[in-house]
N, C-alpha and C positions, 0 to 999 in steps of 0.2 A: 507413353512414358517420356517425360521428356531428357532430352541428352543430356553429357556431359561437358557440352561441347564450350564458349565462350558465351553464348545466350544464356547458361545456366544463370547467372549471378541476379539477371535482368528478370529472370521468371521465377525466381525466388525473394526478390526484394520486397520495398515498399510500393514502387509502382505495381507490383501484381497483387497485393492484396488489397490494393484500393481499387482494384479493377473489380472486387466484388460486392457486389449491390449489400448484401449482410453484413460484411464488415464496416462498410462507409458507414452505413444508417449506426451500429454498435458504436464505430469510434468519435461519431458528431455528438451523439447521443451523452455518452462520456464524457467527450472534451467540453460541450457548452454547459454541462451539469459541476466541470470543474470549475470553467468562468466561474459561476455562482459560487460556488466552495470554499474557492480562494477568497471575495467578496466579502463571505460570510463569517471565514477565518477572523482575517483584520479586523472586520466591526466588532464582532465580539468580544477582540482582546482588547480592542480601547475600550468599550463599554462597560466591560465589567473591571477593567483598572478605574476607569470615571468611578465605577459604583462603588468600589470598595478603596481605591486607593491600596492596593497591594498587590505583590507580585504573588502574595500566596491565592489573592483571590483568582487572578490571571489561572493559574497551575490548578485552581477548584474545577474551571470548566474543563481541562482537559481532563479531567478524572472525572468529570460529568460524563466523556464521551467515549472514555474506556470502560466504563461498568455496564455500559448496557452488552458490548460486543463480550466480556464475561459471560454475563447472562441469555443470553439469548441467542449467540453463535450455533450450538448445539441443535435447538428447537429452530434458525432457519436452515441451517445445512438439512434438513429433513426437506422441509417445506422447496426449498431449492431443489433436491431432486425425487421429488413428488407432483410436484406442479408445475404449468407449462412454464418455464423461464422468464420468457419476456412476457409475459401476466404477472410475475411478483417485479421483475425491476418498474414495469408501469405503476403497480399499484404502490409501491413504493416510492417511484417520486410524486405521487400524487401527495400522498402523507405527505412528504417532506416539503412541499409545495404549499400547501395546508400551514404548516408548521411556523414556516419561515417569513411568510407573509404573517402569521400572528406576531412573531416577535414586535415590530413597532408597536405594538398596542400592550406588552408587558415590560418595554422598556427602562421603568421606571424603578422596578421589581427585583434584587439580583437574582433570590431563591427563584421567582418563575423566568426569570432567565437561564438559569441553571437546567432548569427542570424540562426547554422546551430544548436547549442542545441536548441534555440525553436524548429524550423523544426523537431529534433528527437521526443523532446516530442510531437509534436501535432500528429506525427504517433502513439506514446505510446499512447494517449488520445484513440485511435480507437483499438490499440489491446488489454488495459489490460482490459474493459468490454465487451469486445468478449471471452476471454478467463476465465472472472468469469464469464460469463451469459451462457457458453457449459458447464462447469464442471457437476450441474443438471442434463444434459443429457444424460451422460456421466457415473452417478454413482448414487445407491440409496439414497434415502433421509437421510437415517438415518448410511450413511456411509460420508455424508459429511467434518463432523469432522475429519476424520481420513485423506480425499481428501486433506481438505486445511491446515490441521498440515502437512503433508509428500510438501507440495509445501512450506510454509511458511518455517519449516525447514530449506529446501534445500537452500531456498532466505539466510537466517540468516547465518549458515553455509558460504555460498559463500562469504558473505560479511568480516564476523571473519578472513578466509580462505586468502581471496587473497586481500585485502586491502594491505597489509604489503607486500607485494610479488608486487604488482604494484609499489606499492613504491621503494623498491629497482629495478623493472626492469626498470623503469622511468629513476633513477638514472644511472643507467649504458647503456640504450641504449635511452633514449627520449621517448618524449610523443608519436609520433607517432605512436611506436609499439603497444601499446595500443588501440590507435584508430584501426589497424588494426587487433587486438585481433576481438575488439567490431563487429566492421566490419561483419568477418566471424562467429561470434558467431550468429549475427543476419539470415547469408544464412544458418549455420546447425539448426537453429530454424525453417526456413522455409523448410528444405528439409523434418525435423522432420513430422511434421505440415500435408505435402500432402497426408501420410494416414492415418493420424487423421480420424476417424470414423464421417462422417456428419449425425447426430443425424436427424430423423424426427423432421419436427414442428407441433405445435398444426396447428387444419385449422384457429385458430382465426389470427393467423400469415401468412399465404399464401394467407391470402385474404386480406390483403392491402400493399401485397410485394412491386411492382415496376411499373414500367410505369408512366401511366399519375397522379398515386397517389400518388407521390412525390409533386404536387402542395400544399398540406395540411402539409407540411414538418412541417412549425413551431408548426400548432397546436396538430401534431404527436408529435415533442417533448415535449411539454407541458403535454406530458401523463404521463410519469415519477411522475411532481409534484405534480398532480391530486393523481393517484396513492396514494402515500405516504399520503395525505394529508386527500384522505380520509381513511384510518388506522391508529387508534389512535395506534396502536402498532409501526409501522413504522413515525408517526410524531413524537414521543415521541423518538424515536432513531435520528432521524434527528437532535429535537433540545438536547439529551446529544450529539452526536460528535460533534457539531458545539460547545458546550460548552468544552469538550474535545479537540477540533482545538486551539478553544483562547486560554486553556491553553500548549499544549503540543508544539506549533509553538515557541514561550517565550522558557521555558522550553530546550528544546534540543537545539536550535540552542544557548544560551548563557550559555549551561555548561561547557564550556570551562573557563568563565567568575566566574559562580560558584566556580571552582575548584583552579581560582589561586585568589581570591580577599577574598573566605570565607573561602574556609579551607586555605588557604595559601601554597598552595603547590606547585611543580617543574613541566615543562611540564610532566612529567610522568607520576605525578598522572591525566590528563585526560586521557591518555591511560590506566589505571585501571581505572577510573567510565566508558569508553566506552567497557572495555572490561567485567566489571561486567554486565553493561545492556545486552549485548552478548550472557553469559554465560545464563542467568534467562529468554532472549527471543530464545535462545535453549531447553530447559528445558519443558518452557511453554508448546508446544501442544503435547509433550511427554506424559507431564500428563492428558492434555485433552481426551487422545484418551484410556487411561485408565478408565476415569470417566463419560464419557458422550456420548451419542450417537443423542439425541435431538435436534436439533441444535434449535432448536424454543421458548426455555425456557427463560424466560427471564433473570433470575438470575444470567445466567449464560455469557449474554450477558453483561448488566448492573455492576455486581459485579466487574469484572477488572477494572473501573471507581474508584468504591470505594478504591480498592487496591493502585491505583496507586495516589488517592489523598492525603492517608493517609501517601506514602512516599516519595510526595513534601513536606506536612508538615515536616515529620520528618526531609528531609534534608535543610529545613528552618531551625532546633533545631542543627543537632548534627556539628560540627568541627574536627572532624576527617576522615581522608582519609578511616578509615577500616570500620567505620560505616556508613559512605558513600558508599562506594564499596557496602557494605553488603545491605543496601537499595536501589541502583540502581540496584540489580541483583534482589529485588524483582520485580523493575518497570517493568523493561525486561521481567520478568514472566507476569507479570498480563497486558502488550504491546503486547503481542505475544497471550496471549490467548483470549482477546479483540480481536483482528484483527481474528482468525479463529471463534469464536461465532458468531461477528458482520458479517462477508463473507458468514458464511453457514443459519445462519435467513436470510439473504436475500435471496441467494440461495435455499431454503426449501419454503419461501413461496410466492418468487411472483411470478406470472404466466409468464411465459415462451416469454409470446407475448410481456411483457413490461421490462423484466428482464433487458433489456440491458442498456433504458431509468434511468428504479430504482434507477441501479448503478451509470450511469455518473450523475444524480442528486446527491447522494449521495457524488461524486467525486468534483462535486463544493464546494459543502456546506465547504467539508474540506477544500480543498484551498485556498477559502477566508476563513477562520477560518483564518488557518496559519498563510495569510499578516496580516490581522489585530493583531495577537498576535504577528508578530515579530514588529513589529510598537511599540503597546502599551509595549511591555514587554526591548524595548529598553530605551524607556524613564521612566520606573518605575526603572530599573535597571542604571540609569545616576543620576538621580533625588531624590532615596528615598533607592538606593541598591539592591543586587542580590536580597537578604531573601525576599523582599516583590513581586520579581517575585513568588517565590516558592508557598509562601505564596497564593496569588491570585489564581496560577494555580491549589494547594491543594484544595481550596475551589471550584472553576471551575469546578472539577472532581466531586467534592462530593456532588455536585449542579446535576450532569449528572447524577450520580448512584439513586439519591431521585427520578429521573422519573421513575424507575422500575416499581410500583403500576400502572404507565399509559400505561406501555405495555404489560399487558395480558387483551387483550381486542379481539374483534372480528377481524377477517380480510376483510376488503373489497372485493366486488367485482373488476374483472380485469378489469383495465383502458385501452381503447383501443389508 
């Protein structure tokens, strides 16, 4: 067991979980599959503004890439914990790999442009709760936080990093290079991947693996909602992010909207409110991994709700670009440390055999959140003004943080 002594901080941080061989391979695996992601982001959204010349067309693909995690969340959370793990994130980035190398050759095309980002994301839908639902496996409980700060990170970073660099390489050589960035980012994800450590499963898991017991397929997925539903800890989190969705779907995707209608300012200044949110969702599990090792607390979960409500409000209030920056670099903190709290309570306490289900339920809730606030928060923001998005989604938050009280409660038994 180790002490409590001054070494504790050092045996619980990021240098000890890159000391283990499974998590290195999981988090390279990740981060060079984000290089690509991010790559593939930027190309896609000049490309299909090229093809269509509009901003609705822009907002077509992201609804190309929410409808399949709709559909299809459900049927992989099964397949997730059914099948060995790092077999479906492999065969997953192969697809996607497949995928992303065709687009140069549909380029010309929006609809089979459209049609081949769904296709990547509905591979995404199968890899990213295969790859939260091994991490567990992978590393001790109470090193979780430090697991998915040094991944979330790495995401964050990538994103800051090579966003701008796509852009100008966009610029000087086409989209295509990108796509074929994406491409082979997704084959070194998978070559990564093949000696990923295949963690044993509990026998609650080996015993409704495969064969003829796929016939129970739907009522297998339904175990996820059970699950949660019955844990007032985990349904109390359900409905704050779903309250969190409504607000934060609004929210980001019309700050751009924010930035030149309320503060009044030049395209620049949203390249400072994106790069303040950047800087504070860097920051974030920096600090986490200094102050917490728990991941099960609820406060600690809940609390970056509160944070982040408190500065929609405020950028409902203030009209300056610097006090804006300076309050979106909080949100990015308390965005970033929300996502490793919320990843590793999941991770810490559901069992193993439904872990995979947990998350793709968790996975819908958000993205219908999302549609429904970019919906709602377009027409409050036509009809009534940016401020009373902010406004809304401030309250939203702070609505999600008051369920804390309902989440230290018992844990249910595992949903089969």
């Amino acid at each position: 067991m180790v002490s409590s002594g001054p070494s504790r901080p050092r045996t619980h941080g990021l240098r000890a979980v890159f000391a283990l061989p499974g998590y290195r391979r999981l988090w390279a695996a990740r981060t060079v599959s984000q290089w690509g992601d991010v790559a593939a982001t930027v190309a896609l959204g000049l490309l299909v503004f090229d093809l269509t010349g509009s901003g609705l067309g822009v907002v077509g693909v992201v609804a190309a890439e929410i409808v399949p995690v709709l559909l299809l969340a459900p049927v992989a959370g099964v397949v997730v914990d059914r099948l060995p793990r790092r077999t479906v994130m492999i065969a997953a980035d192969i697809v996607r790999a497949v995928l992303a190398g065709s687009l140069p050759l549909v380029a010309d095309h929006v609809g089979a442009v459209y049609a081949v980002a769904a296709a990547m994301s509905a591979a995404s839908v199968f890899f990213n709760p295969a790859a939260g639902a091994v991490l567990p496996n992978l590393v001790d409980r109470d090193r979780l936080i430090a697991a998915n700060s040094g991944i979330w990170t790495a995401a964050v970073l990538s994103q800051i990093a090579l966003a701008p660099v796509t852009g100008l390489l966009v610029t000087v050589a086409g989209v295509n290079v990108a796509f074929w960035i994406n491409a082979v980012s997704y084959l070194q994800s998978a070559v990564l991947l093949l000696r990923l450590p295949e963690p044993a499963r509990s026998p609650g898991v080996k015993a409704e693996s495969m064969g003829g017991r796929w016939r129970g397929r739907w009522t297998a997925a339904a175990a996820g909602v059970r699950h949660i539903t019955a844990d007032r800890r985990l349904a109390a989190l359900a409905i704050a992010q779903t309250l969190a969705a409504l607000s934060a779907g609004a929210t980001s995707a019309l700050l751009v909207v924010y930035v030149r209608d309320h503060l009044h300012a030049p395209p620049a200044g949203y390249g400072i409110a994106i790069g303040a949110i950047g800087v504070g969702a860097v920051l974030g599990p920096l600090v986490l991994v200094r102050l917490i090792r728990d991941p099960t607390r609820a406060g600690w979960v809940f609390g970056p709700y509160a944070l982040r409500g408190g500065v929609d409000l405020t950028l409902a209030a203030v009209s300056t670009v610097p006090a804006a920056a300076g309050a979106l670099a909080v949100y990015g903190l308390g965005t970033s440390t929300g996502a490793v709290t919320f990843n590793s309570l999941l991770q810490g306490t559901v069992p193993d055999a439904v872990r995979g289900r947990v998350m793709a339920t968790f996975d819908i809730t958000w993205q219908m959140g999302r549609l429904a606030s970019l919906g709602i928060g377009a027409v409050l923001a036509d009809q009534i003004g940016i401020q009373a998005v902010y406004v809304l989604g401030g309250v939203l938050l702070l609505l999600a943080a008051a369920l804390a009280p309902l989440a230290r409660a018992q844990t249910a038994r595992p949903a089969a």
